[in-house]
C-alpha positions as CSV (number, residue, x, y, z in Angstrom):
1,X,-9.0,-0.2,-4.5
2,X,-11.6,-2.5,-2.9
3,X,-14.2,-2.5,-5.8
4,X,-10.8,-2.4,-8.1
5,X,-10.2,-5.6,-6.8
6,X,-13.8,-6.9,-6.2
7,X,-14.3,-6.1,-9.9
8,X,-10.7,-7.7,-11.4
9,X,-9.5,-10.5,-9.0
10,X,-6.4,-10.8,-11.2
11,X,-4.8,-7.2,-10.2
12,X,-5.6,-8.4,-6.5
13,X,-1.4,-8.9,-6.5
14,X,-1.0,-5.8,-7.8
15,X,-3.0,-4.2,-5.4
16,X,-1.3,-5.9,-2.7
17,X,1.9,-4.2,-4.0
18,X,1.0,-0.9,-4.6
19,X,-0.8,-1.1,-1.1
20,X,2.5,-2.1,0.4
21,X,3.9,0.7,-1.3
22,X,2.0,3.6,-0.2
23,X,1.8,2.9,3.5
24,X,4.6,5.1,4.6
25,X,2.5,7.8,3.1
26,X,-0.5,6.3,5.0
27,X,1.6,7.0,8.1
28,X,2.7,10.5,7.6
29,X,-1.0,11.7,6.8
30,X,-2.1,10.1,10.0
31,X,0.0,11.7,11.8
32,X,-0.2,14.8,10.6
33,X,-4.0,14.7,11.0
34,X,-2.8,14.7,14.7
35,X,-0.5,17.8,14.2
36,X,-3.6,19.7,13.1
37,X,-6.0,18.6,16.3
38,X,-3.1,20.4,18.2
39,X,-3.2,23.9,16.3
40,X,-6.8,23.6,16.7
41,X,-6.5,23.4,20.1
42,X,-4.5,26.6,20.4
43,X,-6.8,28.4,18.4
44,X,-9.6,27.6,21.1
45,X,-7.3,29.2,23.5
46,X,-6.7,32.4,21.8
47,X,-10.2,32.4,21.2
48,X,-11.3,31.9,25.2
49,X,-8.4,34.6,25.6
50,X,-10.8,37.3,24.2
51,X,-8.7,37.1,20.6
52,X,-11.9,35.8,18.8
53,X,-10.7,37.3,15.3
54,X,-7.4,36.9,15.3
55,X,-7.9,33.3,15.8
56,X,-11.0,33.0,13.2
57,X,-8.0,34.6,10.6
58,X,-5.4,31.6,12.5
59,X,-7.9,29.2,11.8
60,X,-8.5,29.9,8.1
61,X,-4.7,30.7,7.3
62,X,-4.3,27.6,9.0
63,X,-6.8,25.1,7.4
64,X,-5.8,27.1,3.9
65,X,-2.0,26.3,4.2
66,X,-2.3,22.8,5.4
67,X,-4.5,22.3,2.3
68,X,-2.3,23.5,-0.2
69,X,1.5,22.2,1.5
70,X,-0.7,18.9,1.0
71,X,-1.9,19.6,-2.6
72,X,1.8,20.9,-3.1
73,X,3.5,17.4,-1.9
74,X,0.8,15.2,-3.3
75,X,1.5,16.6,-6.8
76,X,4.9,16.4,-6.0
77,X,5.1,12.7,-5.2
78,X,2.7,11.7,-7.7
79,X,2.9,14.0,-10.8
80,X,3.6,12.2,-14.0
81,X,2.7,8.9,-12.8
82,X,0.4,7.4,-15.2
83,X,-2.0,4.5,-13.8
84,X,-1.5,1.1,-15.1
85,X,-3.4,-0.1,-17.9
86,X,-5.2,-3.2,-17.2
């Protein structure tokens, strides 16, 4: 967005707009990059608990479903929007 606007000064508004726009979702992906510190957490538990590959198979379930619910709400929020033509 910054060399966007660096680049066109005019779209600067629109940038400001669309900016304004898309902080809620700025929000929920902070915190749920919290939410994820937690599980991580609980995997070093089960791991100091003598579970060592059951929480290796946590871990990658883990980081693998969190990747693709986000893929899965990203392209649902944004699918079919086209960018604006300058």
């Amino acid at each position: 967005m910054l060399l966007l606007v660096v680049s066109r000064p005019d779209l600067l508004d629109a940038a400001k707009v669309a900016t304004a726009e898309t902080n809620v979702f700025r929000v929920l992906f902070f915190a749920m990059t919290f939410s994820d510190r937690r599980r991580l957490r609980t995997s070093r538990k089960l791991r100091q608990e003598g579970i060592g590959r059951l929480a290796l198979v946590y871990v990658v379930c883990l980081f693998g479903f969190i990747h693709l619910g986000r893929l899965a709400v990203s392209w649902i929020f944004f699918h079919g929007i086209v960018p604006p033509r300058a």
